[in-house]
DRENZARO-34377 format. One record per atom (N, C-alpha, C): residue number from 1; atom name; x, z negated, y. Coordinates in nm, 4 decimals. Each point is the difference from the previous one (the first is absolute). Layout:
N
nr NUM | atom CA | xx X | zz Z | yy Y
...
//
This chain:
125
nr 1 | atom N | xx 4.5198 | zz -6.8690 | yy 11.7703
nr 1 | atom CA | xx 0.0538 | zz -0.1240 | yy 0.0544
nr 1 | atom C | xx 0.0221 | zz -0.1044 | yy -0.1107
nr 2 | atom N | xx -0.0939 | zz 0.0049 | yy -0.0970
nr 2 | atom CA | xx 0.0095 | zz -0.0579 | yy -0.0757
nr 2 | atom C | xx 0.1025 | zz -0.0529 | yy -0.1314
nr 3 | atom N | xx 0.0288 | zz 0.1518 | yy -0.0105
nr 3 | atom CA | xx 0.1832 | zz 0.0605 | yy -0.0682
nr 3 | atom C | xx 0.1108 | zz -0.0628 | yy 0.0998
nr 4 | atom N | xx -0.0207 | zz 0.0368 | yy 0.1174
nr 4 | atom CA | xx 0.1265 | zz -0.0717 | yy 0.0558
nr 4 | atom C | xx -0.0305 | zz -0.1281 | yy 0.0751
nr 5 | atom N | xx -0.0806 | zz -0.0908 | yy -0.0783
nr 5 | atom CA | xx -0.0004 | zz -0.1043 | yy 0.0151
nr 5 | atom C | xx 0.0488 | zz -0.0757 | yy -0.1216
nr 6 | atom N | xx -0.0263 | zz 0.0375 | yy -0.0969
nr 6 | atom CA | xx 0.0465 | zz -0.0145 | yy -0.1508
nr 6 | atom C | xx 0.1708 | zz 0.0078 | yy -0.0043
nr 7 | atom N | xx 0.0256 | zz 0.1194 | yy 0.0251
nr 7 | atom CA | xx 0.1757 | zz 0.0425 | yy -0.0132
nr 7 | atom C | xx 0.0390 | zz -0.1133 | yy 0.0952
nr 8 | atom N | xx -0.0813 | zz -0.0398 | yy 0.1207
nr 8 | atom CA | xx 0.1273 | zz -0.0892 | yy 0.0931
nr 8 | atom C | xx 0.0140 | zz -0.0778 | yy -0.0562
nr 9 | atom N | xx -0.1025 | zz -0.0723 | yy -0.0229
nr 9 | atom CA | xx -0.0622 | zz -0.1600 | yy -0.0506
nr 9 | atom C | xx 0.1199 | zz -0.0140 | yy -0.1148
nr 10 | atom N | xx -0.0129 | zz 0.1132 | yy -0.0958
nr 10 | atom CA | xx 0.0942 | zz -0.0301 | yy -0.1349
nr 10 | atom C | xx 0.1927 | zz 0.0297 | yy 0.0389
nr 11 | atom N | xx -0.0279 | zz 0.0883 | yy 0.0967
nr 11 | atom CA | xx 0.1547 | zz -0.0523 | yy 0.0151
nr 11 | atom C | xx 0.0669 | zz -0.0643 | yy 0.1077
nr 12 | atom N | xx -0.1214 | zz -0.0516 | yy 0.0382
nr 12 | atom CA | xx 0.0017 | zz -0.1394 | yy 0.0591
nr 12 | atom C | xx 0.0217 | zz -0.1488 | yy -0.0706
nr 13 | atom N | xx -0.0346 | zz 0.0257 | yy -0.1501
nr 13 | atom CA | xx 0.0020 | zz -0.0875 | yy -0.0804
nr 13 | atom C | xx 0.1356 | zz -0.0128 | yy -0.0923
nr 14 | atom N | xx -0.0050 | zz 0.1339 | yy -0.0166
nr 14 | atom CA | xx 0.1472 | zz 0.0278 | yy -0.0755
nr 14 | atom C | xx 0.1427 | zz -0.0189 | yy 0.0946
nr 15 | atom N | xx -0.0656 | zz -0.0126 | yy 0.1560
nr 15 | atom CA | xx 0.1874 | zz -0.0635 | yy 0.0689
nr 15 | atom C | xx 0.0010 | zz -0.1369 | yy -0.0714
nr 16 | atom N | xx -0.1114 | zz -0.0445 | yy 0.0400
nr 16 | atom CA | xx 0.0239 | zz -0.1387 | yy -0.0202
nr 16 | atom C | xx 0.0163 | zz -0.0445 | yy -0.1265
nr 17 | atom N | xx -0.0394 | zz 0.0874 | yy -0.1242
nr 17 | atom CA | xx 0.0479 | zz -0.0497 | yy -0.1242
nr 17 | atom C | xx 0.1124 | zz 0.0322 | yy -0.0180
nr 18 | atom N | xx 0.0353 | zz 0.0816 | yy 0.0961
nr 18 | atom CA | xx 0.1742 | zz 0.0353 | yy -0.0547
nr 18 | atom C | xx 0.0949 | zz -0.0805 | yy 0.0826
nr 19 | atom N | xx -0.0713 | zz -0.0499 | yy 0.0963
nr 19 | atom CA | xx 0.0595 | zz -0.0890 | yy 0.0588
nr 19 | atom C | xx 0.0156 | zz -0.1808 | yy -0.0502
nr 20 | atom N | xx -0.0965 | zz 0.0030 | yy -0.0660
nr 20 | atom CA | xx 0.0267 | zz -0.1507 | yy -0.0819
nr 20 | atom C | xx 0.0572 | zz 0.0057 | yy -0.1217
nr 21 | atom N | xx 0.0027 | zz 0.1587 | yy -0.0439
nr 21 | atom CA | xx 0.0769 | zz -0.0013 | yy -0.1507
nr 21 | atom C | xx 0.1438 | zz 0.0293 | yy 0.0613
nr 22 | atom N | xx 0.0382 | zz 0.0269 | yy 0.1312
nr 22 | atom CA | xx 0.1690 | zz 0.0196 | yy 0.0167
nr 22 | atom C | xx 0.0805 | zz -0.1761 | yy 0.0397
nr 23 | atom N | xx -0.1264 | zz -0.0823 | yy 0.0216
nr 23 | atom CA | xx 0.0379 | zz -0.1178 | yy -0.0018
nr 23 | atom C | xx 0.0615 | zz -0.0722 | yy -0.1046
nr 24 | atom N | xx -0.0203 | zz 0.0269 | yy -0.1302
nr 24 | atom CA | xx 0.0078 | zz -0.0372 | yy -0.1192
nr 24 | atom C | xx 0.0942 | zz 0.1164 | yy -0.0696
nr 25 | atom N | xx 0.0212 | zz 0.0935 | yy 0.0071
nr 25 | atom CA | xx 0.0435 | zz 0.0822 | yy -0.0783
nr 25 | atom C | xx 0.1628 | zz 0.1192 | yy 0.1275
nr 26 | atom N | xx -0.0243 | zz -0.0070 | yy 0.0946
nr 26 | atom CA | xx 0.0980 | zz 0.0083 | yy 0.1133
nr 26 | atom C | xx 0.0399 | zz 0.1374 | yy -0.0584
nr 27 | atom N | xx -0.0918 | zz 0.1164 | yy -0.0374
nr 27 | atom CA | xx 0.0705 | zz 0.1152 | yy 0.0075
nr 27 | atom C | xx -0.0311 | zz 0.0923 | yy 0.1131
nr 28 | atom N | xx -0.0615 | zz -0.0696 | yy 0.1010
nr 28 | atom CA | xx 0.0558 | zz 0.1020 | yy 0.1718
nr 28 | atom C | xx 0.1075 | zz -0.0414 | yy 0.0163
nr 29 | atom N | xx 0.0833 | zz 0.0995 | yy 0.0807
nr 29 | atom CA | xx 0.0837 | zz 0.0157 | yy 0.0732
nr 29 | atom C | xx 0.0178 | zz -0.1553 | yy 0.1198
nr 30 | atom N | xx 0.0539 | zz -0.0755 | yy 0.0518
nr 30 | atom CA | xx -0.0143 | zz -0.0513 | yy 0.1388
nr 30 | atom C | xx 0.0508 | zz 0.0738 | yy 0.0590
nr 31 | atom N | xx -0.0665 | zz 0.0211 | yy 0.1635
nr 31 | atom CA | xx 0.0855 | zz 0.0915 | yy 0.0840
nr 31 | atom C | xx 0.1109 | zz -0.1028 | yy 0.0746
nr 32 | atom N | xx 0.0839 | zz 0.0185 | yy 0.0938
nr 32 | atom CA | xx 0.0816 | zz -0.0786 | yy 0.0641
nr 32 | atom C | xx -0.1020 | zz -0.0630 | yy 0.1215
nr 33 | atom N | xx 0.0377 | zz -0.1383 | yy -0.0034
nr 33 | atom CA | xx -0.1063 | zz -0.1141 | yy 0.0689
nr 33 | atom C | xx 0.0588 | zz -0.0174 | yy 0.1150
nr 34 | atom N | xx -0.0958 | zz -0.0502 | yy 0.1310
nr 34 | atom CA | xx 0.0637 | zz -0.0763 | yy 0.1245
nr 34 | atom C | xx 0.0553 | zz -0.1050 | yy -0.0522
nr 35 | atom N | xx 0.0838 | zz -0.0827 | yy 0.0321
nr 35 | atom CA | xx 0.0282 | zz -0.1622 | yy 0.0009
nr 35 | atom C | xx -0.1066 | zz -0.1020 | yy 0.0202
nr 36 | atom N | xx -0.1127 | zz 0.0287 | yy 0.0682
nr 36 | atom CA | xx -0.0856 | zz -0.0905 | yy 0.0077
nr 36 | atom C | xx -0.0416 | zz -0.0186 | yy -0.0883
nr 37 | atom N | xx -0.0770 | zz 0.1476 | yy -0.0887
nr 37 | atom CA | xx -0.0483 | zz 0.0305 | yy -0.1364
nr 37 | atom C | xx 0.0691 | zz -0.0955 | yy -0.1314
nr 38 | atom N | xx 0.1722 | zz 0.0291 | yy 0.0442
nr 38 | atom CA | xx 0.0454 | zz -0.0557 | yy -0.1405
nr 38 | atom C | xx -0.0364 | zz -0.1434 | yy -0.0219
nr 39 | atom N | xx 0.0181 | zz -0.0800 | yy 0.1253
nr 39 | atom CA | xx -0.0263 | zz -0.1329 | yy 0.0645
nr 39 | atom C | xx -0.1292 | zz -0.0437 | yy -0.0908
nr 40 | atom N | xx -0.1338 | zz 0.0577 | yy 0.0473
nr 40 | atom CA | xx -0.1175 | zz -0.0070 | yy -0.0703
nr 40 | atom C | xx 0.0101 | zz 0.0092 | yy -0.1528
nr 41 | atom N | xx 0.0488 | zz 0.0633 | yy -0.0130
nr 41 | atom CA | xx -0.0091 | zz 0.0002 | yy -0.1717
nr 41 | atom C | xx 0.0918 | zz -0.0920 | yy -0.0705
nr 42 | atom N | xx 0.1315 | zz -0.0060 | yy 0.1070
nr 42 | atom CA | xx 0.1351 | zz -0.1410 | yy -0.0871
nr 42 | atom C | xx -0.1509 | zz -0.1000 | yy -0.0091
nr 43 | atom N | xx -0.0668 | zz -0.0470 | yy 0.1322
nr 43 | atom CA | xx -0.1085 | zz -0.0939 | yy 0.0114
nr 43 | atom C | xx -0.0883 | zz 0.0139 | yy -0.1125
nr 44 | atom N | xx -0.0746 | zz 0.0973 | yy -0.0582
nr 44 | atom CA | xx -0.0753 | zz -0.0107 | yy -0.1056
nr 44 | atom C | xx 0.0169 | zz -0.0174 | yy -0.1259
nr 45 | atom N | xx 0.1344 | zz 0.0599 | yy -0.0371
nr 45 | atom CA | xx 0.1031 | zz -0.0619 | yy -0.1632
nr 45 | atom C | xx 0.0033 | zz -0.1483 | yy 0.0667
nr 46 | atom N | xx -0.0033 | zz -0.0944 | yy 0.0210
nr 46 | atom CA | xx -0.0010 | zz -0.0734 | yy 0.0613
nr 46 | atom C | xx -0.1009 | zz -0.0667 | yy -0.1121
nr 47 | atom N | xx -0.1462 | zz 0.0528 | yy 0.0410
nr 47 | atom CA | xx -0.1340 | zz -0.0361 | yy -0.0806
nr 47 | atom C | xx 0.0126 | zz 0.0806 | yy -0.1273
nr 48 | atom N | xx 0.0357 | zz -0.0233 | yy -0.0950
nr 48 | atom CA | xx 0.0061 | zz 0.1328 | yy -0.1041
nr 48 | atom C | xx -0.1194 | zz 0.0287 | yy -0.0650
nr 49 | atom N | xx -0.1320 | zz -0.0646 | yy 0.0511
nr 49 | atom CA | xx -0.1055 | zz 0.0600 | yy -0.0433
nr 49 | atom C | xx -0.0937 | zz 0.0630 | yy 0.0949
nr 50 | atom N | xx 0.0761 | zz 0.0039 | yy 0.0644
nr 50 | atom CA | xx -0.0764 | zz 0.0929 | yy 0.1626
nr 50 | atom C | xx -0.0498 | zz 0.1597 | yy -0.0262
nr 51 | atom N | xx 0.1121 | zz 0.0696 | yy -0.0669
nr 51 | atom CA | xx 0.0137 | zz 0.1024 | yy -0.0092
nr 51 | atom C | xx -0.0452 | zz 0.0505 | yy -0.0937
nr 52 | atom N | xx -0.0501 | zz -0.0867 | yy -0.1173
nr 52 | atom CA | xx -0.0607 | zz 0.0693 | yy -0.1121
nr 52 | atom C | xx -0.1512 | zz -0.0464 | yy 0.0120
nr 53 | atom N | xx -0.0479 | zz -0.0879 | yy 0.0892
nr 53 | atom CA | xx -0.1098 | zz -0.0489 | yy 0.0209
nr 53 | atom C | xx -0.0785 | zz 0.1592 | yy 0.1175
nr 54 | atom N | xx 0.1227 | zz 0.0175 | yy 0.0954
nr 54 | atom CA | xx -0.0897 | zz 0.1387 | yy 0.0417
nr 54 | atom C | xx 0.0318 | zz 0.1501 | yy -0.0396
nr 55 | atom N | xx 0.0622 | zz -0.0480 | yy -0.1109
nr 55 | atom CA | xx -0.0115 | zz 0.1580 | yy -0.0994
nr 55 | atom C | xx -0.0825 | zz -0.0216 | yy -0.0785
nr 56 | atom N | xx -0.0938 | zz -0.0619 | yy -0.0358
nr 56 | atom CA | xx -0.0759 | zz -0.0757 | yy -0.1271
nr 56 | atom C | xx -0.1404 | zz 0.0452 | yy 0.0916
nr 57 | atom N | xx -0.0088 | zz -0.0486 | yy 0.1246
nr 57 | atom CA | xx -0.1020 | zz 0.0434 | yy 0.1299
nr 57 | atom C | xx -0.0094 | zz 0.1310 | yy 0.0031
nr 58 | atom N | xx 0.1114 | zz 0.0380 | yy 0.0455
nr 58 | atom CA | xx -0.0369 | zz 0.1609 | yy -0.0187
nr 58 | atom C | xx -0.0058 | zz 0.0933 | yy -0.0587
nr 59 | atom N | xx -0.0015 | zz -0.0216 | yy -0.1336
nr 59 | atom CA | xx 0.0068 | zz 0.0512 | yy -0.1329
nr 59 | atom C | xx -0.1595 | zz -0.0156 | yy 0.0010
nr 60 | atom N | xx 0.0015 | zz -0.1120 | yy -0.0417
nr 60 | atom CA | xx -0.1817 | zz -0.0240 | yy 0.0149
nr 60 | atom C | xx -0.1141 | zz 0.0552 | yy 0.0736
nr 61 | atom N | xx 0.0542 | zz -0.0403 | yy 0.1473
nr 61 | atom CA | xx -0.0427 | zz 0.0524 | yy 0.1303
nr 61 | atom C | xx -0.0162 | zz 0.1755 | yy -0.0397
nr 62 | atom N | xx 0.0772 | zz 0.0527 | yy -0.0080
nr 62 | atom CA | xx 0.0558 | zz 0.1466 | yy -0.0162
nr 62 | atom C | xx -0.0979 | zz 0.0614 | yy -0.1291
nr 63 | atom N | xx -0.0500 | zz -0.0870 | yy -0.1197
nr 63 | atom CA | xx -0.0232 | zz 0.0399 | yy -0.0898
nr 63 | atom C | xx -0.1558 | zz -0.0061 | yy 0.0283
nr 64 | atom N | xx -0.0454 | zz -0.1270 | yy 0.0464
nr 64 | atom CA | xx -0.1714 | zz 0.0118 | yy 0.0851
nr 64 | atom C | xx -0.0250 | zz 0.0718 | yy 0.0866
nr 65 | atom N | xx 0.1033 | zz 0.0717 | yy 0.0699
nr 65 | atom CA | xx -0.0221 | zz 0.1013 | yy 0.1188
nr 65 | atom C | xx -0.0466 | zz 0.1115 | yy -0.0868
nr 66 | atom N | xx 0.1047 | zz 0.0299 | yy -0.0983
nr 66 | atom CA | xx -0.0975 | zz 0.1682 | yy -0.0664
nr 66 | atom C | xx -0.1148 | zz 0.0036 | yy -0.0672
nr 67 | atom N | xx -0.1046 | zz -0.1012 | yy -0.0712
nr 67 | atom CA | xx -0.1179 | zz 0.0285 | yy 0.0069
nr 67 | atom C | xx -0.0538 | zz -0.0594 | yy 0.0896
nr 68 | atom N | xx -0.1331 | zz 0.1362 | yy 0.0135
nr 68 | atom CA | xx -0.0974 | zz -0.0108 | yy 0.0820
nr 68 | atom C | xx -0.0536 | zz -0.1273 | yy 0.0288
nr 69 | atom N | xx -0.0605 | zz -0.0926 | yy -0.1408
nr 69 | atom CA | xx -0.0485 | zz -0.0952 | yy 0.0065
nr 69 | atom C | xx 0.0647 | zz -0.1652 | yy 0.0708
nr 70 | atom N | xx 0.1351 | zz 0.0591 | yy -0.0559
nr 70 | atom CA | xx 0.1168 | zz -0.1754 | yy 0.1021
nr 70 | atom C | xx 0.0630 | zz 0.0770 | yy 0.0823
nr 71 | atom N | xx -0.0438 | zz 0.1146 | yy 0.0433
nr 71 | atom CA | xx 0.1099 | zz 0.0256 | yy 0.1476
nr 71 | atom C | xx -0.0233 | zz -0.0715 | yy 0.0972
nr 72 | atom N | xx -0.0985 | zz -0.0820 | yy 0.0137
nr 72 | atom CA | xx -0.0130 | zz -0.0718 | yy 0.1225
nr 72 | atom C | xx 0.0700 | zz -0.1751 | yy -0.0064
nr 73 | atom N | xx -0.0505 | zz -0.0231 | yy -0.1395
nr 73 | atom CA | xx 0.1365 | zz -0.1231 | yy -0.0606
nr 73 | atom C | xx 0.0929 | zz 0.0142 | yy 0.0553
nr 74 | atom N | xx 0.0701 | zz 0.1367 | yy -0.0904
nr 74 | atom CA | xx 0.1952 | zz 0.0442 | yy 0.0334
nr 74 | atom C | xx -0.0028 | zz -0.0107 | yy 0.1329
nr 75 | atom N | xx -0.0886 | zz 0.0463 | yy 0.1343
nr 75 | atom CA | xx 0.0568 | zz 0.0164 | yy 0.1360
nr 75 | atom C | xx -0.0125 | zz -0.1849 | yy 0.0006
nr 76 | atom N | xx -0.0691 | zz -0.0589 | yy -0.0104
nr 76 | atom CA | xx 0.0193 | zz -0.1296 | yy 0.0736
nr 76 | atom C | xx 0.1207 | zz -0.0749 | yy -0.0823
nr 77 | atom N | xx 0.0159 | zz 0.0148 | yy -0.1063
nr 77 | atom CA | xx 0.1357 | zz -0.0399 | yy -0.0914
nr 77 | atom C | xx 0.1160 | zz 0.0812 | yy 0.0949
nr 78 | atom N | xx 0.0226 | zz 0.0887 | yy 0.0306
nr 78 | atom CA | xx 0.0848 | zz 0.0727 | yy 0.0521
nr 78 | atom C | xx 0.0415 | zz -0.0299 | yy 0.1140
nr 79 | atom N | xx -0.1374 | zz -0.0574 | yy 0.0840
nr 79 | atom CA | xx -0.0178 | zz -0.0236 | yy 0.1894
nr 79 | atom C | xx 0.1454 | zz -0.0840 | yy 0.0266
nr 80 | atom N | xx -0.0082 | zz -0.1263 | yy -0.0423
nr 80 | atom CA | xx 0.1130 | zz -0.1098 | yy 0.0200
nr 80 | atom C | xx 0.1539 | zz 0.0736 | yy -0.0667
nr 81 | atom N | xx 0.0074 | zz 0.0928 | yy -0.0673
nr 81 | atom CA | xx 0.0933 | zz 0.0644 | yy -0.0399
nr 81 | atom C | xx 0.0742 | zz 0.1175 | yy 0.1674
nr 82 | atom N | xx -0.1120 | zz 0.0626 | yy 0.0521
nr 82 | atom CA | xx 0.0190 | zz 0.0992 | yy 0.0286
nr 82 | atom C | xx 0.0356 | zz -0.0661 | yy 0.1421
nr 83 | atom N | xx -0.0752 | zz -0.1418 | yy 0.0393
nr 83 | atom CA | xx 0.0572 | zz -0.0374 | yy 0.1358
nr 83 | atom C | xx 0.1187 | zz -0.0591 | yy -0.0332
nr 84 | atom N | xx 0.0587 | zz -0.0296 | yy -0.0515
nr 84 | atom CA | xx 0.1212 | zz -0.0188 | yy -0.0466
nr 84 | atom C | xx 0.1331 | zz 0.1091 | yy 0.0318
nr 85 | atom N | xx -0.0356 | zz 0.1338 | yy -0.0617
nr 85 | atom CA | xx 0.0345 | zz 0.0814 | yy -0.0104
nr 85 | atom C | xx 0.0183 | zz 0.0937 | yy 0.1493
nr 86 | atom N | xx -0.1370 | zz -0.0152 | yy 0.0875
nr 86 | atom CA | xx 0.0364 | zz 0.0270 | yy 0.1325
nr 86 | atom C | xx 0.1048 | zz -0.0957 | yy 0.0596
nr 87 | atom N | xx -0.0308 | zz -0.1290 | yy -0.0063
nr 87 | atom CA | xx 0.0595 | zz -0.1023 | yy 0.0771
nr 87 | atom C | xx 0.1489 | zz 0.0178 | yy -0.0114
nr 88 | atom N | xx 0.0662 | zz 0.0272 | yy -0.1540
nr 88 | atom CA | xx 0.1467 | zz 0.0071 | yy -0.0131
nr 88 | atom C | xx 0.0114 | zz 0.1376 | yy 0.1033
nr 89 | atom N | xx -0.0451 | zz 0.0987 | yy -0.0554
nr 89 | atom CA | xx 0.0521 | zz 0.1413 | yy 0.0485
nr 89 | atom C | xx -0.0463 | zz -0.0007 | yy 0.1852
nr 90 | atom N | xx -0.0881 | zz -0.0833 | yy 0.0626
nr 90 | atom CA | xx 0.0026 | zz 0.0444 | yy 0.1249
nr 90 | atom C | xx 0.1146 | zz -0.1653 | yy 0.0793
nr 91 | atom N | xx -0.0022 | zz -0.0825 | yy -0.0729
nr 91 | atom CA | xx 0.1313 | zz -0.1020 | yy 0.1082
nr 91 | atom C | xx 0.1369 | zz 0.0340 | yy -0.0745
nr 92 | atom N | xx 0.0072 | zz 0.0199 | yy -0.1287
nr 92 | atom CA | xx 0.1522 | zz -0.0100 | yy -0.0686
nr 92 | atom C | xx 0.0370 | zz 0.1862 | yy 0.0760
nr 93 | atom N | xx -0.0600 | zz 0.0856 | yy -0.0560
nr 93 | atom CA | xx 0.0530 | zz 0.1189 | yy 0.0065
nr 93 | atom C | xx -0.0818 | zz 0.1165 | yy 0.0982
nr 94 | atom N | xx -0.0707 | zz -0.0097 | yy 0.1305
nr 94 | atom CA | xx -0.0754 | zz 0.0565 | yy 0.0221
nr 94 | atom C | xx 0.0461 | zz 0.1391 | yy 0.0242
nr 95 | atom N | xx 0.1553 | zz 0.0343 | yy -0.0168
nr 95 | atom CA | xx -0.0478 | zz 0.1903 | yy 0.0535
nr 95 | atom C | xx 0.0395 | zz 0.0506 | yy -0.1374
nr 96 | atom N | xx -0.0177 | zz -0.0574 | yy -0.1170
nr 96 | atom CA | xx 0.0316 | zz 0.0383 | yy -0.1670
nr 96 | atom C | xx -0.1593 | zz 0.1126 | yy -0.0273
nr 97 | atom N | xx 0.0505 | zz 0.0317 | yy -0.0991
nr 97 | atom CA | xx -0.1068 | zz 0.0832 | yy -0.0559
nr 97 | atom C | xx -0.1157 | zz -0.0856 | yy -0.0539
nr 98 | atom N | xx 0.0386 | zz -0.1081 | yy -0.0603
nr 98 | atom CA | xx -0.1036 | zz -0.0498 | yy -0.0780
nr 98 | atom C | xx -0.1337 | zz -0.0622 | yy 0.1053
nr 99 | atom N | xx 0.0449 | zz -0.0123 | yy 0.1020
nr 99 | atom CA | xx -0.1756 | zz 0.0332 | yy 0.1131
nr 99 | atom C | xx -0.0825 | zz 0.0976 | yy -0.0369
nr 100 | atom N | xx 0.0823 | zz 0.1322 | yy 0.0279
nr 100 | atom CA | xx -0.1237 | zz 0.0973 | yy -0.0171
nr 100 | atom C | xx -0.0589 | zz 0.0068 | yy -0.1705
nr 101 | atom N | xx 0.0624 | zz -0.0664 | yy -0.0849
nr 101 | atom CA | xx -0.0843 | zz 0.0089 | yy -0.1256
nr 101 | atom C | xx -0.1118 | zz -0.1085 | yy -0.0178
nr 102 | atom N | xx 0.0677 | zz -0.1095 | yy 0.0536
nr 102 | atom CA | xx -0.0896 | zz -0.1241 | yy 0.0343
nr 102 | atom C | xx -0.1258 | zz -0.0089 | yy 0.0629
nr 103 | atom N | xx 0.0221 | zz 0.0575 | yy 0.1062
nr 103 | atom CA | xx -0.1193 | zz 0.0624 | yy 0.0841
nr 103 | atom C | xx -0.1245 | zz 0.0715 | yy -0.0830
nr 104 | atom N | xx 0.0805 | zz 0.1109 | yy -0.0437
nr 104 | atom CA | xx -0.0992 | zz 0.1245 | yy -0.1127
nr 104 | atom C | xx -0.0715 | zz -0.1104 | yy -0.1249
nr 105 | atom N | xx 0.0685 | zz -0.1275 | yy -0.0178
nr 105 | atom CA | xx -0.0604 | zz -0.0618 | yy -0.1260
nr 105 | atom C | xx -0.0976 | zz -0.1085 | yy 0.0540
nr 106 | atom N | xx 0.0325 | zz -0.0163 | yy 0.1170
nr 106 | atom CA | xx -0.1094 | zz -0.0918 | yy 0.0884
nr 106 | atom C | xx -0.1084 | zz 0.0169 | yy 0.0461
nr 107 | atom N | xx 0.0165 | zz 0.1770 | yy 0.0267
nr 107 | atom CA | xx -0.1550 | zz 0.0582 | yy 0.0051
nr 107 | atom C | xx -0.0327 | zz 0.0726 | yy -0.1181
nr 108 | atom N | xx 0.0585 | zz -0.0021 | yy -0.0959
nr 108 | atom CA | xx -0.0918 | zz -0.0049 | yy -0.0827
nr 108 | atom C | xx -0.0706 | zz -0.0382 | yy -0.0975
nr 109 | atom N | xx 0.0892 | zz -0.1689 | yy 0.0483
nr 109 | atom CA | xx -0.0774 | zz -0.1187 | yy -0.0393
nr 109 | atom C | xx -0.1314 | zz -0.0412 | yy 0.0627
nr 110 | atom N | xx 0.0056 | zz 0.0033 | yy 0.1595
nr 110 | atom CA | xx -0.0874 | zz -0.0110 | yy 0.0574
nr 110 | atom C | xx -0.1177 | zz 0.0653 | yy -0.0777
nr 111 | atom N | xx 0.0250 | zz 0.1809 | yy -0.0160
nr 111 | atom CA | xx -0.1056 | zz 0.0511 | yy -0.0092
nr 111 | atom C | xx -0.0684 | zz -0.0371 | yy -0.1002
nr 112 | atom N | xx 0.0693 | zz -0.0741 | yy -0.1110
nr 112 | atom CA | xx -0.0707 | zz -0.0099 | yy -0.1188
nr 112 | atom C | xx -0.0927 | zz -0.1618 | yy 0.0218
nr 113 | atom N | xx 0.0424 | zz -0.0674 | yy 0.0828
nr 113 | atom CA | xx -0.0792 | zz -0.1263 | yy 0.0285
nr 113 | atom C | xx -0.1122 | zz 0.0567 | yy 0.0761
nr 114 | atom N | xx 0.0255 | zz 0.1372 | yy 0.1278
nr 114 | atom CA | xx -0.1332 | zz 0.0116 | yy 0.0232
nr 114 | atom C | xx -0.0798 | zz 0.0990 | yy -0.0577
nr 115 | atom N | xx 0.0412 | zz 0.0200 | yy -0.1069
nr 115 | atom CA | xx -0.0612 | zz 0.1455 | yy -0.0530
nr 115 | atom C | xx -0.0672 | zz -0.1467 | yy -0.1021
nr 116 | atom N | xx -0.0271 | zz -0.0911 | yy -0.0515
nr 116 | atom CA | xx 0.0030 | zz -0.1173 | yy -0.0910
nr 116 | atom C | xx -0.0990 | zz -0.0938 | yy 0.1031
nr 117 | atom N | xx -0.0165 | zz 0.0264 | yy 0.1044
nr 117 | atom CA | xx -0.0388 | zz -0.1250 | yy 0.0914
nr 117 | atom C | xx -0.1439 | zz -0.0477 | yy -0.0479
nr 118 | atom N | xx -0.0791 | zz 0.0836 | yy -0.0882
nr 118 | atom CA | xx -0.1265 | zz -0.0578 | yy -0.0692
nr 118 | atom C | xx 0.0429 | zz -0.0973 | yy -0.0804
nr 119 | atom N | xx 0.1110 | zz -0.0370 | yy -0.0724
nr 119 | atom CA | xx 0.0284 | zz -0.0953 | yy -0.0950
nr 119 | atom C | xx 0.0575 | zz -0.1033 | yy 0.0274
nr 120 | atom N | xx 0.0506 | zz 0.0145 | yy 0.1528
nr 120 | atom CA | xx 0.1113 | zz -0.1130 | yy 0.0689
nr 120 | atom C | xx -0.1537 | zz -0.0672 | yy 0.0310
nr 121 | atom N | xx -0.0969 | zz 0.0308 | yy 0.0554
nr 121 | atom CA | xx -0.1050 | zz -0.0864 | yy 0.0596
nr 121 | atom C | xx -0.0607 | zz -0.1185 | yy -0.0448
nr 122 | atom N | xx -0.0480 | zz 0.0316 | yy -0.1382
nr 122 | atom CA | xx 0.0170 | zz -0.1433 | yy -0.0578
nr 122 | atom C | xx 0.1205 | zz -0.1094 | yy -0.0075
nr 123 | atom N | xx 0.1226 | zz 0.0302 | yy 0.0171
nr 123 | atom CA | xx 0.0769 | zz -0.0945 | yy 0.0160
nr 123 | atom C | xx 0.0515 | zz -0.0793 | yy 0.1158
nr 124 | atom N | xx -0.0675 | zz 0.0577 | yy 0.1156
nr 124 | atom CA | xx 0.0237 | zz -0.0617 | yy 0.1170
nr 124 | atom C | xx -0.1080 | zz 0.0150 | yy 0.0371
nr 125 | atom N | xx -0.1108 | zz -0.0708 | yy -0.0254
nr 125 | atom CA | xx -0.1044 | zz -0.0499 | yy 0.0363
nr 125 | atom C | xx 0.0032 | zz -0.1137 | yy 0.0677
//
């Protein structure tokens, strides 16, 4: 259990670093967007430091998730990232693919906050 708690955790860490380094560096692909989608994002060039502020998050976020010792950091750095990330994909686009990946990264964010829950205790005391 322990092995495949390790492999998730780390490429659990590595979406999200590849996901804040495609913020900055834009070598994914975009797939073709709803209109609502494009809407949201004309809105965020808008702020032009929006977007490098949560690739900078999840780069970080992503990079404390793969050791053992800040994986529980990276999930709460990540948390405000990842409701984000549901929120677009379940009102802008809900029958898109990017739910069911969202979902898979939500529990296994969860799991790592409760697999971690000895260390959350002191902070919400």
């Amino acid at each position: 259990m322990k092995i495949l708690k390790t492999i998730l955790f780390t490429l659990f860490g590595l979406m999200f670093i590849n996901a804040g380094l495609d913020k900055f560096f834009h070598y994914m692909p975009t797939p073709e967007l709803p209109e609502e989608t494009k809407k949201v994002f004309a809105a965020l060039m808008v702020i032009p430091w929006i977007l490098p502020l949560v690739g900078v998050i999840e780069f970080i976020g992503g990079l404390l998730a793969i050791f053992p010792k800040t994986r529980t950091l990276g999930a709460m750095v990540l948390l405000p990232v990842m409701v984000g990330i549901l929120a677009q994909n379940f009102t802008v686009d809900p029958s898109g693919a990017g739910i069911g990946i969202s979902v898979v990264l939500l529990i296994i964010l969860l799991w790592i906050l409760f697999d971690n829950a000895h260390k959350l205790k002191e902070i919400f005391r």
